[in-house]
C-alpha positions in Angstrom: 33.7 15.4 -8.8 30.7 14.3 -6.6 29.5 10.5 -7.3 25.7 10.3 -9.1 23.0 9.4 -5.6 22.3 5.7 -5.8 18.5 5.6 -6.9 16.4 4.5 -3.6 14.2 1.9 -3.8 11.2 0.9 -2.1 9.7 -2.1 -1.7 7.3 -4.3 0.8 8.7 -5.6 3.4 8.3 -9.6 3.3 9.9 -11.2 6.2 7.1 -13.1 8.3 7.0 -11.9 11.8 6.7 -15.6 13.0 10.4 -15.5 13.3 11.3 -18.3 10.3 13.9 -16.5 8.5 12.9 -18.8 6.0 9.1 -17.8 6.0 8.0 -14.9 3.8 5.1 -12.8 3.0 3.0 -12.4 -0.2 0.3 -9.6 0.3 -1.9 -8.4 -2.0 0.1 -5.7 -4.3 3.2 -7.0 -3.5 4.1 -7.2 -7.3 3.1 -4.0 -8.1 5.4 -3.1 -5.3 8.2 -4.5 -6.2 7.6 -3.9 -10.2 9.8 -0.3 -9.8 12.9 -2.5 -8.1 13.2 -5.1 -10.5 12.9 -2.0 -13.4 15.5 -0.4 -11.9 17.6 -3.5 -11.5 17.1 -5.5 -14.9 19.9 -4.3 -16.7 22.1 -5.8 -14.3 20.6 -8.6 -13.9 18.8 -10.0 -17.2 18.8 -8.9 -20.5 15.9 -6.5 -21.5 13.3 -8.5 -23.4 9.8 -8.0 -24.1 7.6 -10.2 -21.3 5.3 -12.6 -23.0 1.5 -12.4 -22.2 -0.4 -15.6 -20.7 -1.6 -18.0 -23.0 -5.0 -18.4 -20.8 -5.7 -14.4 -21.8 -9.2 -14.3 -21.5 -9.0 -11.8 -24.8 -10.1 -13.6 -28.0 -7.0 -14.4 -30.3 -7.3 -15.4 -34.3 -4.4 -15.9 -36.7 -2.5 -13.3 -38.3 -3.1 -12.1 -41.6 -2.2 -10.1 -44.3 -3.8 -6.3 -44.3 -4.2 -6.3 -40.1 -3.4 -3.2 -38.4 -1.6 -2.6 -35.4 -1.6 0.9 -33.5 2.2 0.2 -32.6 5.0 -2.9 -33.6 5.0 -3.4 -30.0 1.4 -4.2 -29.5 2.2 -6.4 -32.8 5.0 -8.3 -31.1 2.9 -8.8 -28.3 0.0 -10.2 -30.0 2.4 -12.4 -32.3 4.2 -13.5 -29.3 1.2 -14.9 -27.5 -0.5 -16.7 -30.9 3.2 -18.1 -30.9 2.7 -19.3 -27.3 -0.8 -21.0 -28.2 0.6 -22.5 -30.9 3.6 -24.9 -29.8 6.7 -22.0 -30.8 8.4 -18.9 -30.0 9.5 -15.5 -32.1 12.5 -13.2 -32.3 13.1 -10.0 -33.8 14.9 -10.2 -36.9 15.3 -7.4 -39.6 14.5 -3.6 -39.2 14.4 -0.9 -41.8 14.3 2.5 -41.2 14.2 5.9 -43.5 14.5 9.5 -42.3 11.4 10.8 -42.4 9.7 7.5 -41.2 11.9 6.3 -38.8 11.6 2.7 -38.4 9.4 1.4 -41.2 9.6 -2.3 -41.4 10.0 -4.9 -38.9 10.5 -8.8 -39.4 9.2 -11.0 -37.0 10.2 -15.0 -37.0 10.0 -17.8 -35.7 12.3 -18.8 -33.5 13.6 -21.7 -35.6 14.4 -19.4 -38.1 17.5 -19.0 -40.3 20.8 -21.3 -39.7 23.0 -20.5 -37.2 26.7 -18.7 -38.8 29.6 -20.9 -38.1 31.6 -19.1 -35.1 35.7 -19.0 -34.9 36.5 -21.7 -32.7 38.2 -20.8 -29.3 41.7 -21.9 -29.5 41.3 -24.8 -26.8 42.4 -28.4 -26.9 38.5 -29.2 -26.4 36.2 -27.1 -28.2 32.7 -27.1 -26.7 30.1 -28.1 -30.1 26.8 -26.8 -29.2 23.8 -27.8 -31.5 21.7 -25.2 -32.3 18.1 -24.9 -32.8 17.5 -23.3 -36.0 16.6 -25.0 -38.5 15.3 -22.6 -41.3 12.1 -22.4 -40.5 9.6 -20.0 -43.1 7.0 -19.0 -40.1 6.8 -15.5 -40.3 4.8 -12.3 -39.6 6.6 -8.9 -41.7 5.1 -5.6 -40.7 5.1 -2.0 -43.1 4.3 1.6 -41.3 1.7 4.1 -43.3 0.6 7.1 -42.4 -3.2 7.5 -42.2 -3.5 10.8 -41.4 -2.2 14.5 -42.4 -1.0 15.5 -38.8 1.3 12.5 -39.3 -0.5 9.9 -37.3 0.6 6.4 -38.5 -0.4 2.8 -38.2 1.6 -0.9 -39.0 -0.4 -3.4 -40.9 1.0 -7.3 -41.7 2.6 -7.0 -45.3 3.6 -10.7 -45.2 2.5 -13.8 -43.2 3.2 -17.2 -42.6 2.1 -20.1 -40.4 4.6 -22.6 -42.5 6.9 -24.7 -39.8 9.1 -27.7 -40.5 9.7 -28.7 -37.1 7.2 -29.9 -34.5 5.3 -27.6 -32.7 5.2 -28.3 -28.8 2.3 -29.1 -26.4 1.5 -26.8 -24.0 3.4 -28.4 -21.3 6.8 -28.3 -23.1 5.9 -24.7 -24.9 6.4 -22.9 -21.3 10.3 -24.5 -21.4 11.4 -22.6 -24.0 13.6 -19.5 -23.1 11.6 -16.7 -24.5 8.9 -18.0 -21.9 11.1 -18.7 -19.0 10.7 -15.4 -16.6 11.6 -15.6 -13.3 8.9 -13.3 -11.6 9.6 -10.4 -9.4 8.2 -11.8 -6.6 10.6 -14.5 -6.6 13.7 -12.7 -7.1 14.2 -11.3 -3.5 13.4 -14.7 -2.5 16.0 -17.0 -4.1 18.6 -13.8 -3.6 17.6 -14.3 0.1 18.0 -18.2 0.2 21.0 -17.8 -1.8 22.7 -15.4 0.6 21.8 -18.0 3.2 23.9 -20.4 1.8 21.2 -23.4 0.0 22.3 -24.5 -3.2 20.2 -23.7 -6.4 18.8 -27.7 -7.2 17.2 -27.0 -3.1 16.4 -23.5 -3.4 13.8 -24.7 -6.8 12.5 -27.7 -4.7 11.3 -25.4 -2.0 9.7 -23.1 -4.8 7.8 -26.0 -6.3 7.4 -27.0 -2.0 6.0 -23.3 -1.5 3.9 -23.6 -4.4 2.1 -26.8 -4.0 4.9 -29.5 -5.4 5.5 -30.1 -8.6 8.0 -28.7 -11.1 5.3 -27.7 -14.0 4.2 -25.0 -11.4 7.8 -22.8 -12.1 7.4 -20.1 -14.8 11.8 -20.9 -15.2 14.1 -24.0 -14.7 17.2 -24.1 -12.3 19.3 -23.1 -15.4 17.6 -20.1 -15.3 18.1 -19.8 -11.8 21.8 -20.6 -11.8 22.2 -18.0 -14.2 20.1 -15.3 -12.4 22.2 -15.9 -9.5 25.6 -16.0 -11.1 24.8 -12.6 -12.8 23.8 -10.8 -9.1 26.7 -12.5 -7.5 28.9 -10.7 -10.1 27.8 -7.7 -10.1 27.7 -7.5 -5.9 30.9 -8.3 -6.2 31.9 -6.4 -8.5 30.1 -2.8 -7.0 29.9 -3.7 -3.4 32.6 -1.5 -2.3 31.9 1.1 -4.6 28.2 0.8 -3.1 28.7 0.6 0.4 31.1 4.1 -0.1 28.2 5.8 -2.0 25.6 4.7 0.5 27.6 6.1 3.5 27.9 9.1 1.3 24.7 9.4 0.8 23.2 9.1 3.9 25.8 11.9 5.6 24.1 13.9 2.6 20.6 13.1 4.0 21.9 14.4 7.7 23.3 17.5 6.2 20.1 17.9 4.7 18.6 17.7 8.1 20.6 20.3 9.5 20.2 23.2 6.4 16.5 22.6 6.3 15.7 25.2 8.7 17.2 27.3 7.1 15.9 26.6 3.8 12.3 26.4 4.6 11.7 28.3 7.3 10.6 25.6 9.4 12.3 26.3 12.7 10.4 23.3 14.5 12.0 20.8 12.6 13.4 18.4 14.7 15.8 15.6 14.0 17.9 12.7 15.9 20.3 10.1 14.5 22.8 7.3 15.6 25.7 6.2 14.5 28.2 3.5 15.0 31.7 2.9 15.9 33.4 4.5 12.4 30.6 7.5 12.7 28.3 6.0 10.0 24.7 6.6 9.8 23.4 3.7 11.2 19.1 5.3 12.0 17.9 8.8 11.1 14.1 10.4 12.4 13.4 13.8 12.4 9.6 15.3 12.6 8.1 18.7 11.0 7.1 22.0 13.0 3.4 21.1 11.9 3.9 17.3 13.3 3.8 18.8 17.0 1.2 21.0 16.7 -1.3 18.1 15.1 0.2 16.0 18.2 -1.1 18.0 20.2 -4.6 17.3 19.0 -4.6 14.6 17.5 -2.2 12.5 19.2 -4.6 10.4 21.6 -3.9 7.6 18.2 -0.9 7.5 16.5 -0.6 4.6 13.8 3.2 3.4 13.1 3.7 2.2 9.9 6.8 0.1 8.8 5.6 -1.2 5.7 8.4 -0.7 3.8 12.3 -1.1 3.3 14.8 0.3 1.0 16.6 -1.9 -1.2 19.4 0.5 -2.0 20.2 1.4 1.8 18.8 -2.0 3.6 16.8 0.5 6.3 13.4 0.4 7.4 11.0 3.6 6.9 8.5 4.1 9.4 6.1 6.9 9.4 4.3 8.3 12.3 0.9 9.1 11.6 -2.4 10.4 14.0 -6.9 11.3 12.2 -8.0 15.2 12.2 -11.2 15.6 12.6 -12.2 15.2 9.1 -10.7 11.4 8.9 -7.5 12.4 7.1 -4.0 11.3 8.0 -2.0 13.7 9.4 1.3 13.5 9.2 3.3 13.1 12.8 7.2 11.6 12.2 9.4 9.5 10.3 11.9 7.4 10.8 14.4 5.2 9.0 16.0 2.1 11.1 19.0 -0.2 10.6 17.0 -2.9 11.4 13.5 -4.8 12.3 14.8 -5.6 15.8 13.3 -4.3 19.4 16.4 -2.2 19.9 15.9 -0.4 16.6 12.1 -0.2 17.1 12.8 1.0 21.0 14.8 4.0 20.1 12.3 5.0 17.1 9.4 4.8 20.3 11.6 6.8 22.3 12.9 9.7 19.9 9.2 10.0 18.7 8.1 10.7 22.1 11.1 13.4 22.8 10.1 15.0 19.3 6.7 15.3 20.9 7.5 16.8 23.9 7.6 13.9 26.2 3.7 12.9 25.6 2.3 9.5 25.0 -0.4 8.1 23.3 -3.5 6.8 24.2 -3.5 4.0 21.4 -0.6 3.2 18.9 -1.8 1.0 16.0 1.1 -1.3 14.5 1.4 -3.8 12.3 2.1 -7.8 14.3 5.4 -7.6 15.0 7.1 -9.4 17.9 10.0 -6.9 18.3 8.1 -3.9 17.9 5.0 -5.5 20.2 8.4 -5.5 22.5 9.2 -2.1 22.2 6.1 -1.0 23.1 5.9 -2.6 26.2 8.8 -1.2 26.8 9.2 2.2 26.1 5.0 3.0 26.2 4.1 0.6 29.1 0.8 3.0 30.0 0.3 3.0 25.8 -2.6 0.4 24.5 -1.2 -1.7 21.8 -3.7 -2.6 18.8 -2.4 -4.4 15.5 -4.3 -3.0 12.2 -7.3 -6.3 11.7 -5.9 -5.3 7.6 -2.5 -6.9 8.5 -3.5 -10.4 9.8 -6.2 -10.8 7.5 -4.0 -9.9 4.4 -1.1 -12.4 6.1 -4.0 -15.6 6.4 -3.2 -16.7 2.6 0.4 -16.9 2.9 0.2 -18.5 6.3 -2.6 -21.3 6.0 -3.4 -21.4 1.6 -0.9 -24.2 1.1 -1.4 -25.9 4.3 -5.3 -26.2 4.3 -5.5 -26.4 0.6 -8.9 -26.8 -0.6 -10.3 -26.2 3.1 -8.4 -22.7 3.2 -11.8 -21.2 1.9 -13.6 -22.7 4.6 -11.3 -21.7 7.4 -11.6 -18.0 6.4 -15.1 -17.8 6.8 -14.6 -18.8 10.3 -12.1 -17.0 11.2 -14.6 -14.3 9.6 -17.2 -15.2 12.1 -14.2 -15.7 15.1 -13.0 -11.6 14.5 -17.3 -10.8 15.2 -17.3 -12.7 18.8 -19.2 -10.9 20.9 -17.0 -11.7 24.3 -13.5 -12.9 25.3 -15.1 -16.0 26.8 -16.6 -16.6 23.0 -13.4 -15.5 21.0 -11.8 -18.0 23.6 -14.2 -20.8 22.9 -14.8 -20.6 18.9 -10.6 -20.3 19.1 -10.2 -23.4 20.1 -12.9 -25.0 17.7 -11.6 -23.5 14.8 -7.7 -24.7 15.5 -8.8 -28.0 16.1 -11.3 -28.3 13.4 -8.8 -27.8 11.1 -5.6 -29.6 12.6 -3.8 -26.3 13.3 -3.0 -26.6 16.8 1.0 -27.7 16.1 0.9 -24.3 13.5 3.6 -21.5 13.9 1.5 -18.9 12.7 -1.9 -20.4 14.3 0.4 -20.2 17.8 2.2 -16.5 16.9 -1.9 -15.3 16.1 -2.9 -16.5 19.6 -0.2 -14.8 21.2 -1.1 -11.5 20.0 -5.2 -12.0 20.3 -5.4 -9.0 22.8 -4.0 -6.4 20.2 -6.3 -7.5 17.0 -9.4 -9.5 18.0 -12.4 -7.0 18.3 -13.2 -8.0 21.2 -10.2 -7.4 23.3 -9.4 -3.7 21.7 -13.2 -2.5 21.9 -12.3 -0.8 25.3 -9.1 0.8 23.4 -9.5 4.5 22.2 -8.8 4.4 18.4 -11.1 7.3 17.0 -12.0 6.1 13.4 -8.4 4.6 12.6 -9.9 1.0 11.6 -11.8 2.1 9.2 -10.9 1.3 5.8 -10.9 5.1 4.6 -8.1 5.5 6.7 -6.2 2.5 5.6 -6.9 3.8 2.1 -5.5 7.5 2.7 -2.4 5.8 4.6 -1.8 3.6 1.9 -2.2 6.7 -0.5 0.1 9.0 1.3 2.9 6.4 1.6 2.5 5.5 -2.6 3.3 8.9 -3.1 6.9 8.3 -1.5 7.9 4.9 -2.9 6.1 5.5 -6.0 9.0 5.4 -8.1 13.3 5.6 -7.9 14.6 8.5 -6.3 17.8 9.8 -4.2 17.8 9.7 -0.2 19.0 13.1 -0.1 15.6 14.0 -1.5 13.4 12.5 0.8 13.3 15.1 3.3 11.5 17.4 0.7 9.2 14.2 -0.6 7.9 13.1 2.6 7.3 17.0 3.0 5.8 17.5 -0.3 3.7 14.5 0.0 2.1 15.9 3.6 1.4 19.2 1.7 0.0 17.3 -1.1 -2.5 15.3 1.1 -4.0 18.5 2.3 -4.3 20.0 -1.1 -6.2 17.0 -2.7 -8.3 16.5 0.8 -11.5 17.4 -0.4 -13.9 19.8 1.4 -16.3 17.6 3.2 -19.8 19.8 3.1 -22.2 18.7 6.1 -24.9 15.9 5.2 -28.7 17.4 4.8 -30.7 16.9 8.1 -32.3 13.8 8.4 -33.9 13.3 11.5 -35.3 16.1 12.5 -33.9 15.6 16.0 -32.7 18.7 18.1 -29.8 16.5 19.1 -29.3 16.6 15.4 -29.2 20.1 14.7 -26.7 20.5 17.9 -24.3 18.1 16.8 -24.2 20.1 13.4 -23.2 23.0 15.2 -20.6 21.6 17.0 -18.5 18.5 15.1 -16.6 18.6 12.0 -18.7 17.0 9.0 -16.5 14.1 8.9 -17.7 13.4 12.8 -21.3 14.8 12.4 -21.5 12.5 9.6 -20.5 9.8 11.8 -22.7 10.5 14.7 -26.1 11.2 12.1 -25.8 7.6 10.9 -25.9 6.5 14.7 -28.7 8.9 15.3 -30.5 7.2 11.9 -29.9 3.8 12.8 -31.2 4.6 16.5 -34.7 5.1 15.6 -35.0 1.0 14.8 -34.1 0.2 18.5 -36.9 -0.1 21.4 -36.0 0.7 25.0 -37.4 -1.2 28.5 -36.4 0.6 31.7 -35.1 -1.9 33.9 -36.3 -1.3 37.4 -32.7 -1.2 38.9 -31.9 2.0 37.0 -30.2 0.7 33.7 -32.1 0.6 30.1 -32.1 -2.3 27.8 -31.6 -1.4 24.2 -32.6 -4.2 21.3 -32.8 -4.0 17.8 -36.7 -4.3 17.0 -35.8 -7.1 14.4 -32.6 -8.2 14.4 -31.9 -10.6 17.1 -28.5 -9.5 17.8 -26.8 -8.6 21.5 -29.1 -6.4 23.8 -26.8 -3.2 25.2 -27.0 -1.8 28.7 -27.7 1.7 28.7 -26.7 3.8 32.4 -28.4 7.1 32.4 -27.5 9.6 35.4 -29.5 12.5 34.7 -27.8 14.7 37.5 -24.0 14.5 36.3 -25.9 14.0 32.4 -23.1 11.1 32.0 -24.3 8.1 29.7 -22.7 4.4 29.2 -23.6 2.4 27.0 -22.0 -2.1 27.4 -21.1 -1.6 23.5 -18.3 0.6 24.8 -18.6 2.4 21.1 -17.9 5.8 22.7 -14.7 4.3 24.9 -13.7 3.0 20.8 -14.4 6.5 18.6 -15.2 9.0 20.8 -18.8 9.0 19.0 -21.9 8.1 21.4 -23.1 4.8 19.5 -27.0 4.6 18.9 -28.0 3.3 21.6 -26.9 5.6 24.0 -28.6 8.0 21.5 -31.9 6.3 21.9 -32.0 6.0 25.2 -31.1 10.3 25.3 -34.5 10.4 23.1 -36.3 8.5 25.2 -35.4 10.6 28.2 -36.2 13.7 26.0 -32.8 15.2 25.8 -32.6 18.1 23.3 -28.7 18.2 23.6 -26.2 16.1 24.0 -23.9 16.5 27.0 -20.9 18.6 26.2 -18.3 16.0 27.6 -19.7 13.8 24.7 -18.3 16.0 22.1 -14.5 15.2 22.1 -11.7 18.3 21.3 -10.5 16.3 18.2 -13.8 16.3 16.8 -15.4 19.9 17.5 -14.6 22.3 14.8 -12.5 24.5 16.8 -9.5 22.2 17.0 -6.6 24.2 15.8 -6.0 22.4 12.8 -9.8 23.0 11.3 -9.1 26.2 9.4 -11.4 29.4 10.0 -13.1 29.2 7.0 -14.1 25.6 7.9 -15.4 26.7 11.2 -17.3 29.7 10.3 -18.3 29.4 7.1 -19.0 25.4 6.3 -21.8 24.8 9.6 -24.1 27.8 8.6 -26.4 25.8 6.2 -25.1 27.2 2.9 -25.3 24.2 1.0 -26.1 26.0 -2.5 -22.2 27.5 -2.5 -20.9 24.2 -1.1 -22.6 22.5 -3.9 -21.7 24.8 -6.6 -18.3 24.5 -5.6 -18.2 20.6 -5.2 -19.5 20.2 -9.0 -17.0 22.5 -10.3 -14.4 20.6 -8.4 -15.7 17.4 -9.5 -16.0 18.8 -13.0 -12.1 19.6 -12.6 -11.0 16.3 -11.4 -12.6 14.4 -14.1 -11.4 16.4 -17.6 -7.7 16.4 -15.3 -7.9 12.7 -15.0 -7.7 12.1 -19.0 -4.3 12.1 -19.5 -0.9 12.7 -17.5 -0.2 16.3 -19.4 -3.7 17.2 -17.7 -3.3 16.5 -14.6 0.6 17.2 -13.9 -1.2 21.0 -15.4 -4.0 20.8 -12.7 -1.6 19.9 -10.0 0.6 23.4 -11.1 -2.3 25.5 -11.7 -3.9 24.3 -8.2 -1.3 24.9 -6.1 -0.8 28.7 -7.7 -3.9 28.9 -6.7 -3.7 27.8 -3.1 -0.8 30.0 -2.5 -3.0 33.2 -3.9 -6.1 32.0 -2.0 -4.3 32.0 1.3 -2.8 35.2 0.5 -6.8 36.8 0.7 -7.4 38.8 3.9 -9.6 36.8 6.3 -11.9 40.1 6.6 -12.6 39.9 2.6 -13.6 36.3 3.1 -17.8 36.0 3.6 -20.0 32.7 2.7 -23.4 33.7 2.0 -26.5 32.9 0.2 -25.2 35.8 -2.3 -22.1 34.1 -3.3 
């Protein structure tokens, strides 16, 4: 009988890339991140109990009383539990009475000092342990009764009894958090101490260096190193206990995964899958990629930028996914590879470089954007030497609190608004000087991090990647349709022998929810305007008609050497140096925006004005963003740059319309997803000839 697939789970990747194995990362959404693993896990590790809500809720809270209602008994306990909190105590579940046509119809909350505790059979030991116990028949109560209110059935709780009565001390809010129902250890912190554990430091050192990470001072922990002890203990045991039994079903299933790999072909028709693996000594799995027929043919138009993402790690399977992504015209991401690595080291990160480059028929990038990584800034030196290497500006910024917060304190506010104003130097020579002024100001020339950020300034300070190629890939649209794409993998638990078909599924989805972007009104008037219309994609026209807008404000003096000096007529912001050679219509422009998107910036567009240009010279509009790149579909092309706004805008309400009554509940919108793609599959199944856009529609 085959074994049950061990349920894959995803989550952050936290190790700092300074090289401290000790040093960790906190971004923002890490706990929402790691919220599925520790849901999966809890059973083995803790008990299930209901987590208490903050006493500093912002959400007024009165005492109980008789006659209140309650949609559900959990939203009772909840609200019970944190008026407990406020008030110096705890509560437990006690009695529950149920009928068989209610169901549960009474439930008895009480303090946690409630009752007495039963004398227990003594162990037969010479030395009995005597433990005192806590309860001390305390009458604080809350009872709760279950009605129903309406004929369908619908039901409500209200408080049948209450009491506030205690005959023990209540404790101040200091002491209150010590008490065990209170006493979580967060998900955050879980990898962590399982991580220092591994590494050998003793519990009393591994909850000084919490209370070190988090400012000193014990009153800061949301547990005590009991509860660590015991959290420990408990994921020691069961490792122990499973490991072999895990390590067998991980090997079996990634051998299921490769097997998958080689039927899937066969099963979807695809026949330019590709796929590569290694393996070590025993013939275990040890890294997997593999790349869709569709990944090469959007390579071969959009593969100028290809972003590497490695955000993420199974905890189930220790490996590392990275997904190989590239923009279409429209400022989507388009799927271009995955991979899924042993490791985080530059061998690891080497062979992913190299196999992506084999599955794409030996061609390299332009630009590949990365997060800061020192072995995978390695790799790329190595195995895409000719390759410009440029770190996502997202991935230091969201590192700065974890790095400098503690040490700057108070000053950490401070020090990001200039390093705010350090990412906007104009120059090398100025990001060189204002460096140095901002380390020293704030005493961080001896800093790690401050040293590890310096060594990599020529792949993430503006100024050094503004002659790099990256099309619109730093926008945060982008970052925000990456970030989308990859939530639909590691949304939830699943099995590795399915991720073939998610990964798949999820590219399929982003082009099903990708909305039809209809071209922007005219707004300038401008031949050049009404050329670019008939030539880019709507996502680039768009683009390029907020250049052309914002080049009206800019006045132009003809310097008598040839070049053009363009200056905002308010602003007193850096004058750019416009060459014009009329005879081989070729343009540059010191902002090197056009070297950066591929999209003449606005003062190259003035400067065309200026010189009465009606058009805009063909070697100015890029493949990747001319409507006829081979992944724009026909009816994009022909039937979206024609002017025929009124069926583009009938058809945009009517989609908007959709997505908002779908968005009301789950049910809905699992139903609009079903009835959608139906409908895709039927749409595409229309003869091209029966297809016509007109003012008729």
């Amino acid at each position: 009988m085959a074994s049950k697939p061990l349920n894959n789970i995803w989550i952050r990747r936290q190790q700092c890339p300074c090289g401290d194995w000790k040093c960790y990362i906190r971004l923002d959404g890490d706990e929402s991140t790691t919220t599925t693993y520790n849901n999966a896990t809890k059973s083995e590790i803790e008990p299930s109990t209901t987590p208490s809500p903050s006493p500093s809720s912002s959400s007024p809270l009165f005492t109980p009383y008789v006659g209140q209602i309650f949609r559900t008994d959990d939203e009772a306990f909840e609200y019970y539990t944190a008026f407990a909190r406020r008030n110096g105590f705890s509560i437990r579940k006690a009695r529950s009475t149920e009928s068989q046509n209610l169901g549960v119809y009474r439930r008895d909350f009480v303090c946690y000092r409630s009752g007495f505790n039963q004398p227990r059979k003594k162990a037969n030991v010479e030395h009995p342990r005597e433990r005192k116990s806590v309860r001390c028949g305390c009458d604080a109560k809350l009872y709760l009764s279950k009605e129903i209110v309406a004929a369908n059935g619908a039901t409500q709780w209200y408080v049948s009894q209450f009491s506030n009565v205690h005959n023990h001390v209540l404790l101040e809010d200091e002491h209150v958090r010590l008490l065990p129902a209170y006493r979580k250890i967060q998900q955050c912190d879980q990898e962590r101490i399982l991580l220092l554990s591994k590494a050998g430091f003793p519990v009393n050192r591994i909850v000084k260096l919490l209370e070190l990470e988090r400012g000193g001072g014990g009153v800061e922990l949301p547990f005590i190193e009991k509860d660590v002890r015991n959290f420990v203990r408990a994921c020691k045991k069961s490792v122990q206990e499973s490991d072999a039994l895990l390590n067998e079903r991980r090997e079996s299933d990634l051998m299921e995964l490769l097997e998958s790999c080689k039927v899937f072909v066969g099963e979807r028709g695809d026949v330019g899958f590709v796929y590569e693996f290694t393996s070590d000594e025993s013939g275990r799995v040890e890294s997997l990629a593999w790349a869709y027929g569709e990944c090469v043919q959007g390579y071969s138009v959009f593969g100028d930028v290809v972003v590497f993402d490695t955000s993420y790690r199974s905890v189930t399977y220790g490996l590392i996914l990275g997904v190989f992504f590239g923009m279409d015209g429209n400022g989507n991401a388009v799927l271009l590879g995955c991979v899924l690595l042993q490791d985080e080291s530059c061998r690891s990160f080497a062979w992913a470089l190299q196999t992506f480059v084999r599955f794409m028929r030996g061609g390299h990038p332009q630009t590949i954007v990365t997060d800061i990584d020192r072995g995978l800034k390695d790799a790329v030196e190595r195995e895409l030497p000719n390759t410009n290497h440029v770190v996502f500006m997202w991935h230091v910024v969201s590192k700065l609190g974890s790095w400098f917060s503690q040490t700057l304190g108070s000053h950490y506010d401070e020090f990001r608004a200039g390093f705010e104003m350090l990412c906007r130097a104009g120059s090398v020579e100025e990001f060189e000087q204002q460096w140095d002024l901002l380390i020293s100001r704030f005493g961080l020339v001896p800093d790690r991090h401050a040293a590890l950020l310096y060594s990599c300034r020529a792949t993430w300070s503006p100024c050094y990647i503004r002659q790099h190629f990256l099309a619109q890939t730093m926008t945060p649209e982008f970052s925000l349709s990456i970030d989308s794409f990859l939530k639909r993998i590691v949304a939830g638990p699943s099995c590795m022998q399915a991720l073939l078909e998610e990964v798949s599924v999820a590219a399929s989805l982003s082009k099903q929810i990708t909305p039809r972007v209809p071209y922007p009104s005219m707004k300038t008037c401008m031949p050049m305007e009404d050329h670019a219309r008939a030539v880019l994609t709507p996502y680039a026209f768009s683009v390029l008609q907020n250049e052309m807008v914002l080049s009206l404000q800019y006045a132009v003096a003809e310097m008598a050497n040839g070049p053009h000096i363009v200056h905002h007529f308010k602003k007193m912001e850096r004058e750019c140096c416009v060459f014009w050679n009329p005879e081989n219509e070729e343009i540059h422009c010191s902002c090197k925006e056009f070297e950066h998107s591929g999209i003449l910036c606005r003062h190259s567009l003035r400067v065309l004005a200026v010189k009465n240009c009606f058009h805009i010279p063909e070697q100015y509009f890029l493949v990747r963003w001319r409507q006829e790149s081979s992944l724009v579909s026909e009816e994009n092309q022909n039937g979206m740059g024609i002017g025929d706004d009124d069926c583009v805008q009938t058809f945009q309400s009517l989609t908007e319309t959709l997505l908002t009554e779908s968005m009301v509940s789950k049910d809905r919108l699992d139903y609009t997803n079903q009835e959608l793609s139906a409908l895709i599959d039927r749409v595409r199944n229309v003869a091209p000839a029966n297809t016509c856009i007109s003012h008729d529609c």
